[in-house]
N, CA and C of each residue as an Amber inpcrd file, in Angstrom:
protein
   411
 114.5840000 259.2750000  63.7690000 115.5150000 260.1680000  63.1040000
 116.3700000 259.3760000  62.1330000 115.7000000 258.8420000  61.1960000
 116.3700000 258.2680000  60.1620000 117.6540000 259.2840000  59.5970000
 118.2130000 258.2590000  58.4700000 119.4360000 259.5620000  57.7960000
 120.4430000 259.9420000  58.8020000 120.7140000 259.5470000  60.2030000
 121.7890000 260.1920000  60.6970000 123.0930000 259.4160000  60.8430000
 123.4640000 259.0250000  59.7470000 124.5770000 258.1910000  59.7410000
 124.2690000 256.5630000  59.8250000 125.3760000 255.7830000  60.3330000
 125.4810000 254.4030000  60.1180000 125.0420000 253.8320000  61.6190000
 125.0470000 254.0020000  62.5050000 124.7550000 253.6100000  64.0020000
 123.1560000 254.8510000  64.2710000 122.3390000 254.3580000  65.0700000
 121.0610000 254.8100000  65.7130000 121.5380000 255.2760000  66.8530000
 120.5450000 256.4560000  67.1640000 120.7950000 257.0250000  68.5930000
 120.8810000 255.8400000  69.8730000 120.2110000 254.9870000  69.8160000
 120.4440000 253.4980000  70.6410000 121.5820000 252.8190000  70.7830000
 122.2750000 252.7170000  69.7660000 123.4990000 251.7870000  69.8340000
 124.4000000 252.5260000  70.3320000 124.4020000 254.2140000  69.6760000
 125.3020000 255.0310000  70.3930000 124.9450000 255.1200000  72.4280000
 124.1960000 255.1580000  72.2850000 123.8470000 255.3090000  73.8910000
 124.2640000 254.1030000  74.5340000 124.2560000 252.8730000  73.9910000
 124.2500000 251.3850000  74.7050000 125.9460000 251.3220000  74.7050000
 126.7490000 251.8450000  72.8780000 128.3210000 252.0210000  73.4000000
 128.8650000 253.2720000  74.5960000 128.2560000 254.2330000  74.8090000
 128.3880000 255.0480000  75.4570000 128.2090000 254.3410000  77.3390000
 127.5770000 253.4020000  77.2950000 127.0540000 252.8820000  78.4160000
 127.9020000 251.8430000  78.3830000 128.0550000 251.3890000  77.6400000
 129.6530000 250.1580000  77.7700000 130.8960000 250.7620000  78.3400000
 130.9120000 251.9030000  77.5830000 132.6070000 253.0820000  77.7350000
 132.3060000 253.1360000  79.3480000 131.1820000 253.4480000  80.0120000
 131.3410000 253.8000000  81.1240000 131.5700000 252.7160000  82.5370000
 130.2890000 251.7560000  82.0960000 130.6680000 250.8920000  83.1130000
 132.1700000 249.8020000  82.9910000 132.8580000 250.4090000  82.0190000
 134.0650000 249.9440000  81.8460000 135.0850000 250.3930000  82.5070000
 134.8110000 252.2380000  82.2540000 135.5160000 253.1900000  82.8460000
 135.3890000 252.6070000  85.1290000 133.9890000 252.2910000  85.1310000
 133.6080000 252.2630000  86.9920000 134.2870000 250.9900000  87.0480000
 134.7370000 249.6640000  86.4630000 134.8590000 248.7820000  86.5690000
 136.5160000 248.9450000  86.8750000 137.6590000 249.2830000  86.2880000
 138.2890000 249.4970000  86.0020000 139.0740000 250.7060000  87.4810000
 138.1050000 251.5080000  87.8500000 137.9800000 252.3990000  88.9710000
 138.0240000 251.5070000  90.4090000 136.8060000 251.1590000  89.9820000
 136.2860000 250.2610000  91.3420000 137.4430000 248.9720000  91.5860000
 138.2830000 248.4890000  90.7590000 139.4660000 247.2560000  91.1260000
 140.6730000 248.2200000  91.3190000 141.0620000 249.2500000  90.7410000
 142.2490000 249.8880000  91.4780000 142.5840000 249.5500000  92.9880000
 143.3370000 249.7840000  93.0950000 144.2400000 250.0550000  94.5860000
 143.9760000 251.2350000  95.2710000 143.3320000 250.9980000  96.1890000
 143.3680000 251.8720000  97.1900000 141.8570000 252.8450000  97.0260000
 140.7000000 252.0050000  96.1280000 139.6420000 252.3450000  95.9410000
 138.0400000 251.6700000  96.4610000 139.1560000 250.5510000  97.7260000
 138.2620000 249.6940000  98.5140000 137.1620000 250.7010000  99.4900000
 136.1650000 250.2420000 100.3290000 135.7630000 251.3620000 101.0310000
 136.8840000 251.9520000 101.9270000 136.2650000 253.4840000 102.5170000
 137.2560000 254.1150000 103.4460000 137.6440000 253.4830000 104.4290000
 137.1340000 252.1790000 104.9060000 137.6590000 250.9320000 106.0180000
 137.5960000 251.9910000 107.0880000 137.1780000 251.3890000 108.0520000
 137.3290000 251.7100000 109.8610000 138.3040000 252.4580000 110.2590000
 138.3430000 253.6330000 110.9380000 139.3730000 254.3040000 111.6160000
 139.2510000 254.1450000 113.0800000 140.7810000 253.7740000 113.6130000
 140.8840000 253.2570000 114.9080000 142.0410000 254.6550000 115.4130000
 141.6990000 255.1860000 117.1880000 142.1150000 256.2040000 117.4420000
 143.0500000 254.9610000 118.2020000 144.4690000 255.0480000 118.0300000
 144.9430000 254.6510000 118.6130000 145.4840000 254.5580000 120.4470000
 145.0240000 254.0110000 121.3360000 145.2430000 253.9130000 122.3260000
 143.7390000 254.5540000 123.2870000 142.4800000 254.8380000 122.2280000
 141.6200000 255.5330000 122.8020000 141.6900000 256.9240000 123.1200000
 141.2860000 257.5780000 123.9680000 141.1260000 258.5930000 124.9740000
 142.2420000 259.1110000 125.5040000 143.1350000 257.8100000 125.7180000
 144.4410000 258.3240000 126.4210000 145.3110000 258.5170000 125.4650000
 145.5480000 258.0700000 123.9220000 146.1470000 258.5600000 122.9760000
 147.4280000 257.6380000 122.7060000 148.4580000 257.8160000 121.8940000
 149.6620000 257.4300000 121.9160000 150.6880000 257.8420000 123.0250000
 150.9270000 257.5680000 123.7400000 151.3540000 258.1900000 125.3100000
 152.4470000 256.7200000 125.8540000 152.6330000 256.5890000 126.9210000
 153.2400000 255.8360000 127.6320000 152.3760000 255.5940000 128.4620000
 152.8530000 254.1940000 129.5010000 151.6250000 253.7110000 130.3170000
 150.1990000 253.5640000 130.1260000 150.1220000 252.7830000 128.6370000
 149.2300000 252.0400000 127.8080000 149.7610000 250.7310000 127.4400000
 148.4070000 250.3020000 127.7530000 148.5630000 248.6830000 127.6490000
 148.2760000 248.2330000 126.4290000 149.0230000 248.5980000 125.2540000
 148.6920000 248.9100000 123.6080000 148.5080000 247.1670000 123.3550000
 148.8270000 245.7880000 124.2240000 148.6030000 244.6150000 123.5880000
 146.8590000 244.6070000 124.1490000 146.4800000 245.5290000 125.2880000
 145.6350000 245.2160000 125.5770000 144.3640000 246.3070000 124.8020000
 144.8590000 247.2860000 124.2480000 144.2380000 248.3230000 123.3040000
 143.4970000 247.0760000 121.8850000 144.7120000 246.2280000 121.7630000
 144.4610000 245.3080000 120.1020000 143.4730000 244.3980000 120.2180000
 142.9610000 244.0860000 121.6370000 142.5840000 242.7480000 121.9470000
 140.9090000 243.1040000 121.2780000 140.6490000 242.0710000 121.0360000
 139.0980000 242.0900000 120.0570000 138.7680000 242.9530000 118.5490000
 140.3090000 243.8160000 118.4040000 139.8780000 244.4130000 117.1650000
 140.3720000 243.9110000 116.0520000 139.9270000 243.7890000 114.8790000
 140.2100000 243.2070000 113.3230000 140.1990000 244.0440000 112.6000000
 141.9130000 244.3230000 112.3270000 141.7790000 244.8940000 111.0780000
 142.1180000 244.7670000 109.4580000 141.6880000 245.5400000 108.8530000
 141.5370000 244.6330000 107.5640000 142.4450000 246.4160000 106.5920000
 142.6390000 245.4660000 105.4010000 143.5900000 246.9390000 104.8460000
 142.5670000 247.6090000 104.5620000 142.7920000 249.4290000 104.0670000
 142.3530000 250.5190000 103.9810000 141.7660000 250.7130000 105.5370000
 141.9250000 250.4760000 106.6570000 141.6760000 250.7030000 108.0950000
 142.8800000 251.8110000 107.8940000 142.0450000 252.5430000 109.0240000
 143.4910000 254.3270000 109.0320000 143.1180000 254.0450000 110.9310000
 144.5410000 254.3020000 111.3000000 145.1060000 254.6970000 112.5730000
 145.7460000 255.5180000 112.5180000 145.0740000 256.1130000 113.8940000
 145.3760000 257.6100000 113.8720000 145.8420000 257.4460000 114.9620000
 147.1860000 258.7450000 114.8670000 147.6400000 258.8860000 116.1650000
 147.8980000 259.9620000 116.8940000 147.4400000 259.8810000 118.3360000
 147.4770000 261.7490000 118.6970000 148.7200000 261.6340000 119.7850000
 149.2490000 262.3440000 120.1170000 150.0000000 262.5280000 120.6740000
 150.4950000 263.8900000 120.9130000 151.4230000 263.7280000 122.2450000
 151.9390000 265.2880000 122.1890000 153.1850000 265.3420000 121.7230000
 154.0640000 266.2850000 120.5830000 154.8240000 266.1600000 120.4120000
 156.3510000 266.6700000 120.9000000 156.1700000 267.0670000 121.8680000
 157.0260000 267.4690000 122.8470000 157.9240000 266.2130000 123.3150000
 157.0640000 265.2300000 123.4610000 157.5960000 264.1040000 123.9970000
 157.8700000 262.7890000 123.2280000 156.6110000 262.9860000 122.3900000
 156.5960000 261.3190000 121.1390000 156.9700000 261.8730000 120.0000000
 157.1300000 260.4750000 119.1880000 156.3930000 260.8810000 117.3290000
 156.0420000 259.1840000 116.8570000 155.8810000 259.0540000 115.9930000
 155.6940000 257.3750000 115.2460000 156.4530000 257.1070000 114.5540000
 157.0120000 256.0450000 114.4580000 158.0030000 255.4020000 113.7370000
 157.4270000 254.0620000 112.9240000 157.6330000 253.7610000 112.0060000
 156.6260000 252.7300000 111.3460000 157.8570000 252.0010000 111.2450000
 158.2800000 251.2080000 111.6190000 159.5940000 250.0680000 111.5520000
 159.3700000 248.4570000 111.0150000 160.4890000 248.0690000 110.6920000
 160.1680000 246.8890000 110.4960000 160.2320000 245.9670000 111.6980000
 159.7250000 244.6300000 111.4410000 159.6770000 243.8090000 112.7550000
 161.3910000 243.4100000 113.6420000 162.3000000 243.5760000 113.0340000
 163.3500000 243.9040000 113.8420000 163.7850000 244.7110000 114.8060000
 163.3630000 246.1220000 114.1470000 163.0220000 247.2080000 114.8400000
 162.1330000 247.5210000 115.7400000 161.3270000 246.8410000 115.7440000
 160.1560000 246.6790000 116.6280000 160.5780000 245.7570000 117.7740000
 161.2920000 244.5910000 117.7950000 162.1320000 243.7580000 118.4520000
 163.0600000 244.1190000 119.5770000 163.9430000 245.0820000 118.5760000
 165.2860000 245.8800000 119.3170000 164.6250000 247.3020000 120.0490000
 163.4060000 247.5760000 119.5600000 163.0680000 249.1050000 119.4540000
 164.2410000 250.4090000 118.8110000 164.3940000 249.7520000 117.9870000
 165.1480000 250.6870000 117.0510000 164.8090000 251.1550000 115.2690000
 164.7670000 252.5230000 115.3590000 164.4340000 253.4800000 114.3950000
 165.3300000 253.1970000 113.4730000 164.8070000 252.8130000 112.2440000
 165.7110000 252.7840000 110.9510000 166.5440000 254.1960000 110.9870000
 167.7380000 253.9660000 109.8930000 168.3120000 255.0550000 109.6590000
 167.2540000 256.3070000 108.7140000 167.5950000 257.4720000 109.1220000
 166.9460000 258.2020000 108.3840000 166.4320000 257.9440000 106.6360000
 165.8740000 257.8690000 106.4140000 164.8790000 257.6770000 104.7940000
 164.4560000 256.2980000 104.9190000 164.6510000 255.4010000 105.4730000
 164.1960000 254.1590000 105.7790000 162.8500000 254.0130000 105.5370000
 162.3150000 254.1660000 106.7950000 161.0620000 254.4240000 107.6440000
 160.6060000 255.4370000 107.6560000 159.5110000 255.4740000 107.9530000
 158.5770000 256.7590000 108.0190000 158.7010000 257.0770000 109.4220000
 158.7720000 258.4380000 109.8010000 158.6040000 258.7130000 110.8510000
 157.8660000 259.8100000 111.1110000 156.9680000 259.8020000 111.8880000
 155.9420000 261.1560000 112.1020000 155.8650000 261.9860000 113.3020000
 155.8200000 263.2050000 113.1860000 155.9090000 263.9880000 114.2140000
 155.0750000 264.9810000 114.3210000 154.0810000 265.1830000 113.7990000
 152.5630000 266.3030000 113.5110000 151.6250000 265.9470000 115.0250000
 151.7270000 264.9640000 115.8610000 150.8420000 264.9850000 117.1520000
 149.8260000 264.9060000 116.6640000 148.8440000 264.2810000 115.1970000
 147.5990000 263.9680000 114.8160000 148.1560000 263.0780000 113.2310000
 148.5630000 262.3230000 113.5140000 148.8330000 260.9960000 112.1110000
 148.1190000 260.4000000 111.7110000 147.5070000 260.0750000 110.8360000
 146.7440000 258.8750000 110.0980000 147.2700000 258.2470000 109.1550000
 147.5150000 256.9410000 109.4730000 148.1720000 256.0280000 108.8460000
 147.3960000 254.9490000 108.1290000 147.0190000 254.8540000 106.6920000
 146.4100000 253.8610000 106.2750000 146.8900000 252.9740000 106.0540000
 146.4090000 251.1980000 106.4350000 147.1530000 250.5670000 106.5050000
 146.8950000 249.2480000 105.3410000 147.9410000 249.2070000 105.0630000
 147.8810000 247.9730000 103.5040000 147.8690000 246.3010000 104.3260000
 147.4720000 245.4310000 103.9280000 147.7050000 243.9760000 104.6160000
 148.8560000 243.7840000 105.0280000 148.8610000 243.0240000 105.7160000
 150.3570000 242.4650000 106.0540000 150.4570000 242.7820000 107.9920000
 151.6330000 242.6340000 108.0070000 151.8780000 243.1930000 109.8760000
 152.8050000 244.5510000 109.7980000 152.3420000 244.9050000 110.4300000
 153.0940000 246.4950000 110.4820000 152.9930000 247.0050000 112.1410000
 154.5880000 247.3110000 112.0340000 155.2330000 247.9300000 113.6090000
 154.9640000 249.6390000 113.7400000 154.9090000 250.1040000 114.7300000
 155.1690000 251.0200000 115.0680000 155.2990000 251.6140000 116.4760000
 156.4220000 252.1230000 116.8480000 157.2430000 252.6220000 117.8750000
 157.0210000 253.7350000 118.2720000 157.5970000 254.2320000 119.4880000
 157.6040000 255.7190000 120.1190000 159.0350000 255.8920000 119.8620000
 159.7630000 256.8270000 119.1510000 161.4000000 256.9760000 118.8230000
 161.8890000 257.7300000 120.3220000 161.3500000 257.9490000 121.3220000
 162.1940000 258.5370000 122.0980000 162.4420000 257.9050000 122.9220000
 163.9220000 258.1090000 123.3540000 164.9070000 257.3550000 124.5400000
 163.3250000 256.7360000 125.5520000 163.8860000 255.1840000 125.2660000
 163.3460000 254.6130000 126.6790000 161.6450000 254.4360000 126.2230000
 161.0650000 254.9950000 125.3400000 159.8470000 255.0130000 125.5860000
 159.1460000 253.5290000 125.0320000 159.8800000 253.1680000 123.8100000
 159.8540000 251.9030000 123.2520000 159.8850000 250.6390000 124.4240000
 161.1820000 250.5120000 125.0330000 161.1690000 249.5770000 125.5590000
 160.5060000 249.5510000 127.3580000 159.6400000 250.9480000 127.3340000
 158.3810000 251.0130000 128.5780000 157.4680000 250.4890000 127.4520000
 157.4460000 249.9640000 126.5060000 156.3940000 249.3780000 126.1150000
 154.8720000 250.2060000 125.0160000 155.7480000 251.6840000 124.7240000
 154.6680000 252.2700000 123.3830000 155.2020000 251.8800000 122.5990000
 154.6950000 250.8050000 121.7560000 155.1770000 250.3110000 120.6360000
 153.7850000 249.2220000 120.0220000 153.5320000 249.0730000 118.9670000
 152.5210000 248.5470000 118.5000000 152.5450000 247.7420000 117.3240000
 152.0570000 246.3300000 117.6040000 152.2690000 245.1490000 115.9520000
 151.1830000 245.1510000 115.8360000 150.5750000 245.7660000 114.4080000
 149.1520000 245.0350000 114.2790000 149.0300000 244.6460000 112.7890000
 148.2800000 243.6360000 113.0900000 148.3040000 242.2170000 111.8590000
 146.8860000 242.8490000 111.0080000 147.1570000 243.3290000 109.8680000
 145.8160000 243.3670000 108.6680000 145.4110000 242.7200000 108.0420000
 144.5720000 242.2640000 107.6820000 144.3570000 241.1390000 106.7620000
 143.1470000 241.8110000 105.3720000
């Protein structure tokens, strides 16, 4: 198809094919576009609850960021508190807007690198020991 301007149907197709794998390249290094990473039910079967051995829930698992923990619970009694490691220490809930705190009894929390706390906010339940550090890498 001679005569159709200054560029061939080829070169247009090969820039058209540049635009794109530029566009996936560009996609694919964003944040938060790693695979969907492993989802861990927190505490198993028995759930986010009390009278869980949550250091013994962590033992053999690796997690790495974009991993989602989920948490079930009943909310009558719990919720999640995502605290910092002080808080996790003292078992104490930031002031309101701080921290995240969840109360839906089915949470999924995706988790970015680093170490990240999270607590049971109700009287006493923290320091029986629902409370959870887990290290992402």
């Amino acid at each position: 198809m001679a005569g159709r301007g200054r560029g061939s149907a080829s070169s247009v197709a090969a820039a058209v094919l540049c635009a794109a794998s530029a566009v996936l390249l560009v996609v694919a290094s964003a944040p938060g576009a790693d695979a969907a990473g492993a989802t861990y039910l927190v505490g198993d079967a028995a759930g986010w609850t009390r009278n869980v051995d949550y250091g013994q829930w962590l033992a053999g698992k690796t997690f790495h960021a974009g991993d989602m923990l989920v948490f079930k619970y009943n909310t009558t009694y719990h919720d999640v508190a995502w605290v910092s490691k002080g808080g996790y220490r003292r078992c104490v809930v930031s002031p309101k807007g701080r921290a995240p705190v969840y109360r839906t009894g089915y949470d999924a929390v995706r988790l970015p690198a680093g170490t990240h706390y999270f607590i049971c906010g109700a009287p006493g339940h923290c320091q029986a020991g629902m409370k959870l550090a887990v290290k992402v890498y």
